[in-house]
C-alpha positions, 0 to 999 in steps of 0.5 A: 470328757467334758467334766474330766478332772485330769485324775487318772487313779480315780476315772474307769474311762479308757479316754485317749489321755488316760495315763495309766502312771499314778500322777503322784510320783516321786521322780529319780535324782539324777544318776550320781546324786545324792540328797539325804534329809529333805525339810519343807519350810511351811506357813498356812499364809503368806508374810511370815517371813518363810523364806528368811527362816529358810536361808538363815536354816540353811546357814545355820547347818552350814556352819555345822560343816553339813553340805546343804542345799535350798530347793526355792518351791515358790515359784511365783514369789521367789526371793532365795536368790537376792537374800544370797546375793544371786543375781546370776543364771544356772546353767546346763550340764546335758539335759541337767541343771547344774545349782547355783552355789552361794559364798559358803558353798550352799546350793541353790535351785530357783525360777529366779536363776532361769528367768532372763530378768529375775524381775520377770513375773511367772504367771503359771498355772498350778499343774506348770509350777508344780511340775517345774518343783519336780524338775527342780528335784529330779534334773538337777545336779545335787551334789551329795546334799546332807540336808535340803531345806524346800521354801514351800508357797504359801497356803495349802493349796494344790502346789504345796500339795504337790509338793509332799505328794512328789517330793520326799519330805522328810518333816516341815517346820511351820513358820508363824507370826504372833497375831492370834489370826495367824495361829489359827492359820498355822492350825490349818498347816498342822492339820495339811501336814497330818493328814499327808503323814508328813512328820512335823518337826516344830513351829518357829515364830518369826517377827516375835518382838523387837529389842528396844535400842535404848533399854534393851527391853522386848517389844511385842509389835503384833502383840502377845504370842500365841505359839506356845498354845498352838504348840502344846495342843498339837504336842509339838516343839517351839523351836525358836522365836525370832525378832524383828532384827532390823540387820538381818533385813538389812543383810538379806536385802544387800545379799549377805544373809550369810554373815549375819551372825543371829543364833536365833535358829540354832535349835530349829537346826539342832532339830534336824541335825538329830532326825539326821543321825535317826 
């Protein structure tokens, strides 16, 4: 039909593409594999530094002796591997991808760690790009995961909601920045979570200051913070407010995020150590 939307479950039309599966399913590990809490890694747009809160995460369960792996769903804008220095490719096992595994032993699955030149640019549409987070998911050899933490794309738009209809998200951490413009965006982010039913487990601002050098004295560069109110009118934790740290940049962009020894997420990882143990 020419104003079909591609939604099955809502369409009576017995058309020859019909298919009779939901499409929102969530697709089987691979036989032998295990993943046990899955967290999505969230912002309402994009340049809160998402991705650096993903990989200091995931360090910062690792040195809790926890197996933990990073599922990189911004396809179009991948940036996990080079902040763990990866430069390499995956490779196959049979049909099935085998995870990149960092200096300290978390797994890594990205579109970077496919492309021929990781500076290829992917220019896919959405349906492409989310049916590749679920290959991510589904064809590669997780190797008994406690924890995965998934760099989601930014926005809401149809590959973030791809991503909670056809991955089982345990909760988000939404990820915002100081400006009063982003609080709002960080509201939309709540509002997507709620309305999917997926748990959130706190708010983590980024960029919330810099530490003077000569005084020690914090400088609020976007100026005053605004995640304690949007925290407190939704009822959710603050789980950590991190500054402009001019190392961690320096560390990411070499490929050493993991010997930066910031402790500034210790309680977004105790968070979801304690919905672990649930």
């Amino acid at each position: 039909m020419s104003d079909c939307t591609h939604d099955c479950s809502t369409c009576g039309e017995s058309c020859a593409d019909r298919k009779n599966e939901s499409p929102f399913q969530i697709k089987p590990l691979r036989e032998g594999c295990r993943v046990g809490k899955v967290y999505g890694v969230v912002s309402g747009k994009g340049g809160v530094g998402k991705s650096m809160v993903t990989s200091q995460l995931a360090v910062s369960v690792r040195r809790e002796g926890y197996n933990v792996a990073v599922l990189d769903a911004d396809i179009t804008g991948p940036s996990i591997p080079k902040a763990f220095g990866i430069h390499g490719r995956a490779m196959a096992q049979g049909d099935a991808i085998v995870p990149v595994t960092t200096a300290t032993g978390i797994q890594l699955m990205s579109v970077n760690l496919l492309l021929e030149h990781e500076t290829d640019p992917v220019i896919w549409r959405g349906p492409v790009i989310g049916g590749v987070v679920q290959q991510f998911w589904g064809d590669t050899l997780w190797n008994d995961v406690d924890y995965m933490f998934v760099d989601m794309p930014p926005g809401t738009g149809d590959v973030a909601l791809n991503v909670f209809q056809t991955l089982p998200v345990d909760g988000v951490i939404i990820v915002a920045s100081p400006q009063d413009l982003v609080s709002m965006v960080v509201q939309k982010a709540v509002k997507m979570a709620q309305m999917m039913h997926i748990p959130i487990v706190g708010l983590v601002e980024n960029m919330s200051y810099i530490v003077c050098p000569d005084c020690g004295k914090h400088i609020n560069v976007f100026g005053e913070s605004h995640v304690d109110e949007v925290a407190a009118k939704h009822g959710l934790p603050v789980l950590a407010k991190c500054p402009i740290d001019p190392q961690l940049a320096a560390l990411s962009d070499a490929g050493m995020i993991e010997t930066y020894g910031g402790e500034y997420l210790e309680g977004a990882a105790d968070a979801c150590e304690k919905l672990l143990k649930k």
